[in-house]
N, C-alpha and C positions, 0 to 999 in steps of 0.2 A: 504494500500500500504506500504511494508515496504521500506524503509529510502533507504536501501543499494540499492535499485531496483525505486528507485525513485530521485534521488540529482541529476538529469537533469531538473529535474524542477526547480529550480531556474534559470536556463539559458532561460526559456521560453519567447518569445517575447508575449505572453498569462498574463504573472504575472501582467502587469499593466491595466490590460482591464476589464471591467466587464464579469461575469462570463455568465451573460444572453444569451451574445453574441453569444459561445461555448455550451450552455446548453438553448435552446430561450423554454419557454412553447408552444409559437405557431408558429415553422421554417418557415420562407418563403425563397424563393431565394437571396433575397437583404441579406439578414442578413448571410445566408452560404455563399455569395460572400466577406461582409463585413471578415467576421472569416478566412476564406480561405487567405485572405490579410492578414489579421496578420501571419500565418502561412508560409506565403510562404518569412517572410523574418526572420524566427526564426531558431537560429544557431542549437534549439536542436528538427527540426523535423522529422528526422531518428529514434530518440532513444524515444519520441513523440508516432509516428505513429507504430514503433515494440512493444510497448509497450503495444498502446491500443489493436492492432492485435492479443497479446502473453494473456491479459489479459480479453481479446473477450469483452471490452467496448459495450456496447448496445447504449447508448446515446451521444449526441454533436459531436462536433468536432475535433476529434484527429489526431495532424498531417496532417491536412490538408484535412484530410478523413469524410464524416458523416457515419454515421448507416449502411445506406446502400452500401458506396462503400468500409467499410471493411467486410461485408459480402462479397461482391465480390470477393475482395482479398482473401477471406480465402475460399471462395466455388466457388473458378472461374466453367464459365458456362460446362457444361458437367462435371462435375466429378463426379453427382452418376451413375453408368452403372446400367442396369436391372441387376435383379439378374436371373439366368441361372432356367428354369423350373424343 
């Protein structure tokens, strides 16, 4: 991650928490509700959450998002059309 596109993290309500938390080996619900808490009261979860989206994050919790609701975000449903015979 370069520097220039990254010094919103230091503003992260994330910086003092363990990392397990946002990256768990084995996710359950309790633990993405736990992470999502911290997230929802961090000043830099816009520039967070565009970031993991711009930088197609595969794992934890960025921004308040896991795995798969920014797949979501970035393939909301119906966007590949058949292609024409």
């Amino acid at each position: 991650m370069p520097l220039e596109e990254t010094g919103w993290l230091r503003g992260g309500a994330c910086r003092s928490s363990d990392p397990e938390l946002f990256f768990p080996l084995a996710p359950s619900a309790a633990q993405e509700r736990r992470a999502k808490a911290v997230c929802a009261r961090c000043e830099v979860l816009a520039e967070c959450r565009a970031y993991a989206l711009r930088a197609g994050e595969t794992e934890g919790i960025w921004g308040g998002l896991t795995p798969q609701e920014r797949r979501r975000s970035r393939f909301p449903a119906g966007w590949r059309t058949r292609a024409s015979a």
